[in-house]
C-alpha positions as CSV (number, residue, x, y, z in Angstrom):
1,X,0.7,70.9,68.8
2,X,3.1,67.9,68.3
3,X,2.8,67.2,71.6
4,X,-1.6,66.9,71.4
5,X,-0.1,64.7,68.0
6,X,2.1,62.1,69.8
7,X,-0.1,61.4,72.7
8,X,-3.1,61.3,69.7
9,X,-0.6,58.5,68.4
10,X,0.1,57.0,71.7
11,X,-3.5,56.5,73.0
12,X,-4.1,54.9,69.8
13,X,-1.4,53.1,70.1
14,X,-2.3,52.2,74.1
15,X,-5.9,51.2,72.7
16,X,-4.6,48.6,69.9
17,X,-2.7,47.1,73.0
18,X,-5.4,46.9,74.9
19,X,-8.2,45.2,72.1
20,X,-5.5,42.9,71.2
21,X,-5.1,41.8,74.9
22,X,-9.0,41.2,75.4
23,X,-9.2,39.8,72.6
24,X,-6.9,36.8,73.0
25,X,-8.1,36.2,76.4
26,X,-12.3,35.9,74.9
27,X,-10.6,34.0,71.8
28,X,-11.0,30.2,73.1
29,X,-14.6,30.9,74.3
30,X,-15.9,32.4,70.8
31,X,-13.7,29.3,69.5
32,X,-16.1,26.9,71.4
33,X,-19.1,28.8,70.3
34,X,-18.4,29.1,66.9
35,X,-17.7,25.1,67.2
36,X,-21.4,24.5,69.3
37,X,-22.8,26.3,66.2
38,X,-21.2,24.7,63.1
39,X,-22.2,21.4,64.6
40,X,-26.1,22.3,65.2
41,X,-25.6,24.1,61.8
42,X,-24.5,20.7,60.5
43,X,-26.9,18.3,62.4
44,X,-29.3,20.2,60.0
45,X,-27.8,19.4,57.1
46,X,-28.4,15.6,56.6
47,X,-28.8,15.6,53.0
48,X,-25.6,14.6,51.2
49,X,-25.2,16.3,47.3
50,X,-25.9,15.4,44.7
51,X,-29.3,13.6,45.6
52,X,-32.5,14.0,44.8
53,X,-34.9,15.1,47.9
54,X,-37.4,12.7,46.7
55,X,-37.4,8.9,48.2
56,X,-36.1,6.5,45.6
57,X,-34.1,8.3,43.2
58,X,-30.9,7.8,41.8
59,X,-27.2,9.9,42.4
60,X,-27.5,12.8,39.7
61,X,-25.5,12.3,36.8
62,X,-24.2,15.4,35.2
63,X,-24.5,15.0,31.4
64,X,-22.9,18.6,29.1
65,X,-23.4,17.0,26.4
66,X,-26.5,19.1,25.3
67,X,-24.3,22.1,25.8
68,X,-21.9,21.1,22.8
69,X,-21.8,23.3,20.8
């Protein structure tokens, strides 16, 4: 019975090894991927804050003062 516990333990162990091998190797390409899609994610972002959507308006100002209580 110890013996079916220790190799339980050791093909876990074995397994871990092995994930932590693959995964270093596929790191760099999800890297680029995740780059390719933060940058298309961005290039659809073009408003900046703060602004109204509308042409012609003005930066937001941010006035608490009705909230004095």
């Amino acid at each position: 019975m110890i013996t079916l516990i220790v190799a339980g333990i050791g093909l876990l162990a074995l397994v871990a090894i092995v994930v932590g091998i693959v995964e270093a190797t596929q790191a760099p390409t999800w890297r680029q991927i995740a780059a390719e899609r933060r940058a298309r994610w961005e290039a659809k972002q073009p408003q900046p804050h703060g602004l109204d959507p509308h042409a012609g308006s003005q930066p937001y100002d941010h006035d608490e003062s009705w909230d004095d209580d």
